[in-house]
C-alpha positions in Angstrom: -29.5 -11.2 11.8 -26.0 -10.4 13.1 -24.5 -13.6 11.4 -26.5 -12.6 8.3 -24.9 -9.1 8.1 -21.6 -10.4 9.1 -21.2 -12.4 5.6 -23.2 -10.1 3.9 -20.8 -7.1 4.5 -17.5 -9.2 3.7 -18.6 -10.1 0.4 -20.1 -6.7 -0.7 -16.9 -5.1 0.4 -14.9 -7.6 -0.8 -16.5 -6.5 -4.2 -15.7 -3.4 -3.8 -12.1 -3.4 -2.2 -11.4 -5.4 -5.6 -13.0 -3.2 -8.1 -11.0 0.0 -6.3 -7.9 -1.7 -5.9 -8.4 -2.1 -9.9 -9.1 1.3 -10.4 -6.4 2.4 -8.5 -4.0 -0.4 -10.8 -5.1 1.9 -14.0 -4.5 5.0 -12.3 -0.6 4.1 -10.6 2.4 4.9 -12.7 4.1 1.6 -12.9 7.8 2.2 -12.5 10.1 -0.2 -14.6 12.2 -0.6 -11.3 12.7 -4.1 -9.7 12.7 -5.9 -12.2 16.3 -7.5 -12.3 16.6 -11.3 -11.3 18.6 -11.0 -8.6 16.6 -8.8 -6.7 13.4 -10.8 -7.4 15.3 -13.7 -6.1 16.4 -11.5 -3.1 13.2 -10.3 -2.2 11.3 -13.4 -2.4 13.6 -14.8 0.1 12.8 -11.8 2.5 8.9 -12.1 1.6 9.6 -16.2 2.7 10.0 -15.8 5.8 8.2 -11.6 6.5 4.9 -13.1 5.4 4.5 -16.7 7.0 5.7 -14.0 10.2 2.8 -12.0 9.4 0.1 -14.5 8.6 0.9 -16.1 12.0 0.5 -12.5 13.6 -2.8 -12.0 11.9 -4.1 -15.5 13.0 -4.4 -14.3 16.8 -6.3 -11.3 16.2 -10.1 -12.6 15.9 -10.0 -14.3 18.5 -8.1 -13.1 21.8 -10.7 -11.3 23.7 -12.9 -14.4 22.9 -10.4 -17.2 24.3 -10.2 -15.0 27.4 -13.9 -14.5 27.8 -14.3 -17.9 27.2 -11.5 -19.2 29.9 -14.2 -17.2 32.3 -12.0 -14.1 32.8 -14.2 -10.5 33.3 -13.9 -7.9 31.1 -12.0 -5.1 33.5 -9.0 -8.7 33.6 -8.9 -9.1 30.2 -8.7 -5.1 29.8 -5.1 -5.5 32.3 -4.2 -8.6 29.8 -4.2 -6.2 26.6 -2.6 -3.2 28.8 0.2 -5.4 29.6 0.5 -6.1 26.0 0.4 -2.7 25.0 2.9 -1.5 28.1 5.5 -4.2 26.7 5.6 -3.3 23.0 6.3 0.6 23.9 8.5 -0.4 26.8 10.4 -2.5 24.6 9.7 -0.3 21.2 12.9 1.8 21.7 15.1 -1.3 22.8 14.3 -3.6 19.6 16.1 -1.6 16.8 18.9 -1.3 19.1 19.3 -4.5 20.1 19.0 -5.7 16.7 21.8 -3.6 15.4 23.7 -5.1 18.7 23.2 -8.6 18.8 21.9 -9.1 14.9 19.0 -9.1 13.2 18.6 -12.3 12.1 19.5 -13.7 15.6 16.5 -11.8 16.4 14.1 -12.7 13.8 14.9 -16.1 14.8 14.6 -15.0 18.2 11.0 -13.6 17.1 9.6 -16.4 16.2 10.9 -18.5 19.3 9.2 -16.0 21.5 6.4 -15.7 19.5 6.1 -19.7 19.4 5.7 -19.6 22.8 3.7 -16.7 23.5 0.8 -18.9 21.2 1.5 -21.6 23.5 1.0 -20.4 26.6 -2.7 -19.2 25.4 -3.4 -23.5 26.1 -3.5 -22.2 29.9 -6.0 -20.7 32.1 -3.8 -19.3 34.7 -4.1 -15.2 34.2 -0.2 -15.3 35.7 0.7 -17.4 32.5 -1.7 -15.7 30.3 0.3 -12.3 31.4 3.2 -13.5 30.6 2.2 -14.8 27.2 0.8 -11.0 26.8 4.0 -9.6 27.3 6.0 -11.7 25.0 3.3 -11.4 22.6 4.0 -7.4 23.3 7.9 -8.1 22.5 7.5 -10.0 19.4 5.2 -7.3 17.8 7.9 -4.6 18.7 10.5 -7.3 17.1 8.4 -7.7 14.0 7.8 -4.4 12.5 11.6 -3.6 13.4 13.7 -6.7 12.8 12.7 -7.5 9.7 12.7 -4.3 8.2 15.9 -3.5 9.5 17.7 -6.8 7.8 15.9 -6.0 4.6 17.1 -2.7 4.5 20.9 -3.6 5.0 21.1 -6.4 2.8 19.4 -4.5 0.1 22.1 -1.4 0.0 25.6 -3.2 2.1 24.9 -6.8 0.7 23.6 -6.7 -3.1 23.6 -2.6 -3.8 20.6 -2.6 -5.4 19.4 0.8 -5.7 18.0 2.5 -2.7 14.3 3.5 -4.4 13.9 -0.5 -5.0 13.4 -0.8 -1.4 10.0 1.3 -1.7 8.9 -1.4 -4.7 9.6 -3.9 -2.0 7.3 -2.5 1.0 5.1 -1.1 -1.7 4.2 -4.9 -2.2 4.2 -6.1 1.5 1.9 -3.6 2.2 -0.4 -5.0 -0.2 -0.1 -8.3 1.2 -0.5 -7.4 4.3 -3.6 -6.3 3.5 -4.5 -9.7 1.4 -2.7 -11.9 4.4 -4.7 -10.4 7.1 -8.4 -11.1 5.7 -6.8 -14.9 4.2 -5.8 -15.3 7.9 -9.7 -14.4 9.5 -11.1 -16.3 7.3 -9.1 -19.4 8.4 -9.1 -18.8 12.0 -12.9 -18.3 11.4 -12.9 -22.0 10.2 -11.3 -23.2 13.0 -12.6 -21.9 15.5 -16.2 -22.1 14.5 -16.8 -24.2 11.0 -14.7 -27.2 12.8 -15.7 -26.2 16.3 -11.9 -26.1 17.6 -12.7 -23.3 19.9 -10.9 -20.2 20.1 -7.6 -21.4 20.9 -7.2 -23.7 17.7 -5.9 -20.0 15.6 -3.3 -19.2 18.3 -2.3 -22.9 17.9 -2.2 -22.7 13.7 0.1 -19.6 14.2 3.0 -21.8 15.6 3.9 -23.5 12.8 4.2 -20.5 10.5 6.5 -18.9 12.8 8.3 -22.2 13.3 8.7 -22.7 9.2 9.3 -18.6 9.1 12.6 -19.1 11.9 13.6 -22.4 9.5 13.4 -19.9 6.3 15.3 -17.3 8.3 18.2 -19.4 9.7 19.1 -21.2 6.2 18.2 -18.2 3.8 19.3 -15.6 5.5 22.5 -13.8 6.3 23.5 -12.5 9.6 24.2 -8.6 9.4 24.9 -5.5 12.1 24.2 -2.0 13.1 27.1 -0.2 11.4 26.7 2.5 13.6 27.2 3.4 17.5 24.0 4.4 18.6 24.4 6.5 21.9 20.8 6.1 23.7 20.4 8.3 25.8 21.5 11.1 23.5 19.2 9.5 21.1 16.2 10.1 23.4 17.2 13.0 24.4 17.5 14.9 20.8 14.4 13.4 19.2 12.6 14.8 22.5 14.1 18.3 21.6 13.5 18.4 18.5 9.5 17.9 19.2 9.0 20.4 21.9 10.9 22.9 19.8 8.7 22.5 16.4 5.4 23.4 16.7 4.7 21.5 13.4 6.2 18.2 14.9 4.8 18.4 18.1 1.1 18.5 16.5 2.1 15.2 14.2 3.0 13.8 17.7 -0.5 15.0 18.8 -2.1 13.5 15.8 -0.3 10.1 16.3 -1.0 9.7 19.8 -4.3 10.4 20.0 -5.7 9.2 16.8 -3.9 5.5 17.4 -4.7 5.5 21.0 -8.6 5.3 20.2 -7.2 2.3 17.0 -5.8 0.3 20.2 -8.8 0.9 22.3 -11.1 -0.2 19.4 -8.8 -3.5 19.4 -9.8 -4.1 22.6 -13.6 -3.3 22.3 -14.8 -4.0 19.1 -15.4 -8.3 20.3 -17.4 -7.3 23.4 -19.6 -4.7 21.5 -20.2 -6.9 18.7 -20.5 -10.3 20.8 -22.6 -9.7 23.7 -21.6 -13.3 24.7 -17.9 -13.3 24.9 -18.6 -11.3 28.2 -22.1 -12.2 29.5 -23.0 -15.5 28.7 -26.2 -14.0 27.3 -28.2 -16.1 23.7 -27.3 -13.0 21.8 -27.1 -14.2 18.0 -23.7 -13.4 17.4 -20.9 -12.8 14.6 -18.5 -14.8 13.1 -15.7 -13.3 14.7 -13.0 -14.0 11.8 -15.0 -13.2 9.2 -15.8 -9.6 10.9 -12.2 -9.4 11.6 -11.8 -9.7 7.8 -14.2 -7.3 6.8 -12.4 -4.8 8.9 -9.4 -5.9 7.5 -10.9 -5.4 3.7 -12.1 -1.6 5.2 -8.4 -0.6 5.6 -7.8 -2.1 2.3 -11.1 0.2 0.8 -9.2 3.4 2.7 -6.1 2.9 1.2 -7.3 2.6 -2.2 -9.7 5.9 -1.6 -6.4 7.6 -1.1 -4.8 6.3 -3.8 -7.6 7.5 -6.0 -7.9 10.9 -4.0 -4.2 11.8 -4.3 -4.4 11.1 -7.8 -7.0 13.2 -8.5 -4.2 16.2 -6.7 -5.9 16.1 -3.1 -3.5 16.7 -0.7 -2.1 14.4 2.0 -3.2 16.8 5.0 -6.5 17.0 3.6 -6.9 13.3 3.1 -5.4 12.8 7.0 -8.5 15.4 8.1 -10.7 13.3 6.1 -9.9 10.5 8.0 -9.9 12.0 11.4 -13.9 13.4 11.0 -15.0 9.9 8.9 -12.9 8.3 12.4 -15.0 10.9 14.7 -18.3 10.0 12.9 -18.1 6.3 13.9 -17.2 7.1 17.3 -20.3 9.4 17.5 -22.3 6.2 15.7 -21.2 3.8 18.7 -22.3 5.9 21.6 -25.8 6.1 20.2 -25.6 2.5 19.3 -25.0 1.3 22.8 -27.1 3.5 24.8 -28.0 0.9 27.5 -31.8 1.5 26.5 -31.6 0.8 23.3 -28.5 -1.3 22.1 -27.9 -1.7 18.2 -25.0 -4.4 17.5 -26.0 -3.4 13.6 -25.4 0.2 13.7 -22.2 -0.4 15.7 -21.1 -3.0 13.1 -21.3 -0.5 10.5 -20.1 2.5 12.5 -16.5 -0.1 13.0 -16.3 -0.9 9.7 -16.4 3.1 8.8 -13.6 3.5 11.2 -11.8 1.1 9.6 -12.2 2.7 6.4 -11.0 6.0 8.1 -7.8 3.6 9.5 -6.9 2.8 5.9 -7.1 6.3 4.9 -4.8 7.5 7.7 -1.6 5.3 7.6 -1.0 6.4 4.2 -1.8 9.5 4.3 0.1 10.1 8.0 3.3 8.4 6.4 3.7 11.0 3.7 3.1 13.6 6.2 6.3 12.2 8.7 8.3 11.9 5.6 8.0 15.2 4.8 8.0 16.9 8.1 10.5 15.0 10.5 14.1 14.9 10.4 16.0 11.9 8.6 18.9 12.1 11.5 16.4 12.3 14.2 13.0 10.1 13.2 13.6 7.0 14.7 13.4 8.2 18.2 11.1 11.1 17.6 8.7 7.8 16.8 9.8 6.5 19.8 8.5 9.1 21.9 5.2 9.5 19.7 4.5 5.8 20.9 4.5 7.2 24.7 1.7 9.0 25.0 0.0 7.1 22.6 0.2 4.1 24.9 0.0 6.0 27.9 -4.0 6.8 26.7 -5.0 4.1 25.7 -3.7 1.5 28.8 -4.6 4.8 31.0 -8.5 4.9 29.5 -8.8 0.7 29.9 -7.9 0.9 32.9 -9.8 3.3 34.6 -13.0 2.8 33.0 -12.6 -0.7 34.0 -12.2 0.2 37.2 -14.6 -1.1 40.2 -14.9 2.2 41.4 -15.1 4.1 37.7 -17.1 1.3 35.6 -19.9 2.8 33.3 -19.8 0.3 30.4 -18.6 0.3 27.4 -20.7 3.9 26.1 -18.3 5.7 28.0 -15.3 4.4 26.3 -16.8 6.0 23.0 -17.6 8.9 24.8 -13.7 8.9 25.7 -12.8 7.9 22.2 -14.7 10.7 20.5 -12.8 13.5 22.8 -10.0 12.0 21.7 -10.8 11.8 17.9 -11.9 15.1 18.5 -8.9 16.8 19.4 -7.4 15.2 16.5 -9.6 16.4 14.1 -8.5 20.0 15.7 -4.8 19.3 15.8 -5.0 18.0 12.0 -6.5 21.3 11.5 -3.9 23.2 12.7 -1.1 21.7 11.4 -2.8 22.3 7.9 -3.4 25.9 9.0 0.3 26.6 10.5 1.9 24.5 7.0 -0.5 26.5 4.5 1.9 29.6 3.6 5.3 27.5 4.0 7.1 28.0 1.0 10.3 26.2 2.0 8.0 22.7 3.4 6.3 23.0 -0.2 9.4 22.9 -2.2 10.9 19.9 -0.1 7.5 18.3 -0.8 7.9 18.2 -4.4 11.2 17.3 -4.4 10.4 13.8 -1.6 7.8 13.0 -3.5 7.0 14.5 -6.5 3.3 14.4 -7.5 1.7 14.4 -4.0 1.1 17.5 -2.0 1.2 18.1 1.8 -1.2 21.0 1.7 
């Protein structure tokens, strides 16, 4: 029945992610921006090497709780192996823009990949030591890969070719979309391996190496090396961002909202295979999903939530109102999963469904969160106010693994929800006030409409 569902759901919402993302086609002014040769050329030769990157990124997600369950490791291990992955990428969050500015960023996009490479190799061991230690790269190269390659794009665009500056938002307007299209291409094909060809779950991590090894190749004879052009003094930095949020009220609560909204995303990484697959953890003759292919139907979710926000913004819903939206549809499914695995009566169905609604809710928030940073925080000071957001946010979920996995504190998975939905629910009530303490701002509202004209913060 599981298996059943499983397909079922990824080609019903594949129908549907495709007739919204049509509707949303015919809705969206298309801008005739981009459309010069050079800068098609440019930005293919950035998209090269970004999206064999990402594609290699997306490959490991199916199936990483499953190759540790499957190397014999217990749950409360495998929770440390994710916390140490989540501990490196905020430890080393603030360090990689930095150090890419310092050293160069396509020294460290090749650097990326090298790391990466290796991280996927090490998964061929069933030593936990080496398996931690493939963790924490694997928790370096993700902080390197949403920073890096941004950060060369973005120079290159304006120092190297001066194309204009709103091109660049044509460019990650795109890779957002592929993304998107990349991520359910890549489940489906580390569903084949893994399960159609019976490679076991290591065969994805092993398919990831040589797209990171053909993305360094494109980065070392494409590319051009480029620099920070400016001194960045750290610990000022740190220290001014961190003013700046416990002095605003308004960017204190988008901290609030951040952190605890994202911590329950990374603990639903971590929880969604155990739930769903009874057998990764128990050795139990559950019937149970194809892993990639439920990985892709999430995946097509977020891709259904960012086209409802598309279509809601169009039709003059506000940002905020969208980001509540998404924090009660997010609190809903949380609700679903503690009733769906009451240890009396466990429904794998009902919690299927309940993930794939809080993926839709995960769709709906990125956007809708993105305008509402872009609006709100200061240009001068954003990079390490997002620096600190990622603190707490970490801090909750490694903090909420850890103890419920505890041998003294272990109540199963039910109480993870139960942890989750506190959480979502005090975002719902910081969205809440943020909407209430932004409603009568008359200076905010005119910046709106000048940032973006056509969407509306409240």
């Amino acid at each position: 029945m599981m298996m059943f569902l499983t397909y079922a759901a990824f080609f019903v919402l594949g129908s549907i992610c495709v007739g919204l993302q049509y509707w949303v086609s015919k809705t969206r002014k298309h801008p005739s921006v981009g459309n010069n040769p050079a800068f098609i050329k440019f930005q293919t030769g950035y998209f090269a090497a970004y999206f064999l990157a990402l594609t290699a990124d997306w490959l490991q997600g199916p199936y990483l709780y499953k190759l540790y369950s499957h190397y014999g490791f217990e749950e409360d291990q495998i929770a440390v192996l994710y916390v140490c992955g989540f501990a490196s990428t905020v430890l080393l969050g603030t360090w990689a823009p930095i150090a890419a500015d310092w050293f160069g960023r396509q020294k460290l996009c090749i650097f990326f990949t090298v790391i990466y490479s290796l991280a996927c190799f090490l998964k061929l061991s069933r030593s936990y030591g080496v398996l931690i230690i493939g963790r924490v790269l694997g928790g370096i190269s993700t902080s390197l890969l949403f920073s890096a390659f941004e950060a060369w794009y973005v120079h290159e665009h304006i120092e190297t070719h001066d194309f204009p500056k709103e091109w660049i938002q044509v460019t990650f307007a795109k890779a957002t979309v592929w993304n998107g299209i990349l991520a359910i291409g890549a489940g489906v094909i580390a569903n084949m391996s893994a399960e159609w060809l019976r490679l076991g779950p290591v065969s994805p991590f092993m398919l990831a190496i040589p797209c990171l090894i053909a993305s360094g190749v494109v980065v070392m004879t494409q590319w051009t090396e480029n620099y920070g052009t400016k001194q960045i003094k750290f610990r000022k930095s740190c220290f001014e961002g961190l003013r700046t949020i416990v002095t605003s009220r308004k960017i204190f609560l988008i901290g609030a909202i951040q952190s605890l909204f994202e911590s329950v995303i990374y603990i639903f990484v971590f929880i969604w295979t155990p739930v769903l697959d009874p057998s990764s953890r128990n050795g139990s003759h559950f019937s149970h999903p194809s892993l990639g292919i439920t990985f892709s139907s999430f995946m097509v979710c977020i891709m259904i939530g960012s086209a409802l926000f598309q279509i809601l913004i169009s039709r003059g819903i506000s940002a905020c109102s969208i980001l509540g939206l998404a924090a009660i549809t997010a609190l809903i499914s949380n609700i679903l999963c503690i009733v769906s695995t009451h240890p009396d009566k466990v429904n794998r169905n009902l919690s299927f469904i309940a993930f794939l609604l809080m993926e839709i809710a995960v769709g709906m928030y990125f956007q809708a969160m993105t305008i509402v940073r872009e609006k709100i925080l200061p240009e001068v000071h954003r990079s390490s106010i997002m620096n600190w957001f990622r603190v707490p946010l970490n801090l909750i979920a490694c903090v909420t693994l850890m103890l419920l996995h505890d041998e003294n504190f272990r109540h199963g998975n039910r109480l993870i929800f139960v942890v989750s939905t506190l959480l979502m629910s005090l975002a719902v009530w910081s969205v809440f006030s943020f909407i209430k303490l932004i409603k009568n701002d008359e200076e905010l509202k005119c910046q709106s409409s000048e940032i973006n004209p056509g969407v509306t913060l409240v």
